[in-house]
N, C-alpha and C positions, 0 to 999 in steps of 0.2 A: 504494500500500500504506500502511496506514494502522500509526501505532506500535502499535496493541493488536496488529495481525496479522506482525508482524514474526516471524518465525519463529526458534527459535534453532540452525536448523541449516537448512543449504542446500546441494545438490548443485554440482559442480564443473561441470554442463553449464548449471544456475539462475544461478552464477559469472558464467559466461562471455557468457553471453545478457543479464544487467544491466551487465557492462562493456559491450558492444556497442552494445546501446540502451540503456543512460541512463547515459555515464560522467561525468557531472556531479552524479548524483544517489549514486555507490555510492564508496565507497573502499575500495581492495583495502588490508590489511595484511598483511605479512608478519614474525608472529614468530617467527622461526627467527633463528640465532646467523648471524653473518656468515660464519662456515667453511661454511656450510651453503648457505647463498644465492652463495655461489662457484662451488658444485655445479652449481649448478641455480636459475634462479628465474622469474617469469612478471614476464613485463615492467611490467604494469602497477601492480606492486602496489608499495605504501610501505614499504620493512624500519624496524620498529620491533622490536628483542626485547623477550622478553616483558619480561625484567628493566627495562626501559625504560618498561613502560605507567603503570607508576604514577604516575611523574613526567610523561608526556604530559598525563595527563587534562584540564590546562586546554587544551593545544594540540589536541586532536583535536577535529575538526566535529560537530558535532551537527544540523546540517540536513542530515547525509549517512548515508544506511545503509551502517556499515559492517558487511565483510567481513574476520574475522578467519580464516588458515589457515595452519598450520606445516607438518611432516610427514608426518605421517599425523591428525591433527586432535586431538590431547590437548591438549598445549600451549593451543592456538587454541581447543578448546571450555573452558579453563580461563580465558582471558582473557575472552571473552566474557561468560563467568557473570561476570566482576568487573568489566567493564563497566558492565554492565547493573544490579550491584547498586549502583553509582557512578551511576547515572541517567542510563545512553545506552538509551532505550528502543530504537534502530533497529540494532541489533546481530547479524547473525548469526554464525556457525563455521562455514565450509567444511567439511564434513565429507570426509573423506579426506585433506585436504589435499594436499599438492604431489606425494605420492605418486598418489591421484585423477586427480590433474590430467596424470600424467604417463599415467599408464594410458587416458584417455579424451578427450583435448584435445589434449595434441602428445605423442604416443607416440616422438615420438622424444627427447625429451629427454633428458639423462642423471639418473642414478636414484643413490639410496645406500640 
């Protein structure tokens, strides 16, 4: 996938299919608050909150497409938009988020 095609929203099933096959190439984030990721979190993914992104910007990879996804996808499609206007062209927002993810990936998860 090339950065012009980077899409700025992605399914939690698209999610789960580029951790699988290419977890070298995707970086799961997670900005949600730490009471939150207590709850509930997917294994893979990095807790940054959001409050946090600003100050990452020099630290986060830019040869990786990242996956931005909080609770049901506001938070995480608002980080991506500020990504992206910071100059991460490979950015996208989990849309649904962890709530998504719980509904169609491990249903059993616990929920809030």
């Amino acid at each position: 996938m090339s950065d012009s095609e980077t899409p700025l929203e992605i399914t939690v099933a698209e999610t789960r299919r580029l951790l699988d096959e290419a977890p070298d190439e995707v970086l799961l984030i997670d900005v949600r608050e730490p009471f939150e990721r207590d709850i509930c979190k997917i294994a893979e993914a990095e807790p940054i909150p959001m409050r946090q992104i600003p100050e990452s910007l020099t630290t986060l990879p830019r040869d990786r497409h990242l996956l931005i996804h909080c609770h049901h996808g506001g938070r995480s499609l608002r980080v991506t938009q500020y990504l992206r206007a910071n100059g991460f062209d490979r950015v996208s927002n989990v849309a649904g988020g962890i709530q998504a993810w719980a509904d169609e990936i491990e249903p059993g998860m616990p929920r809030y």
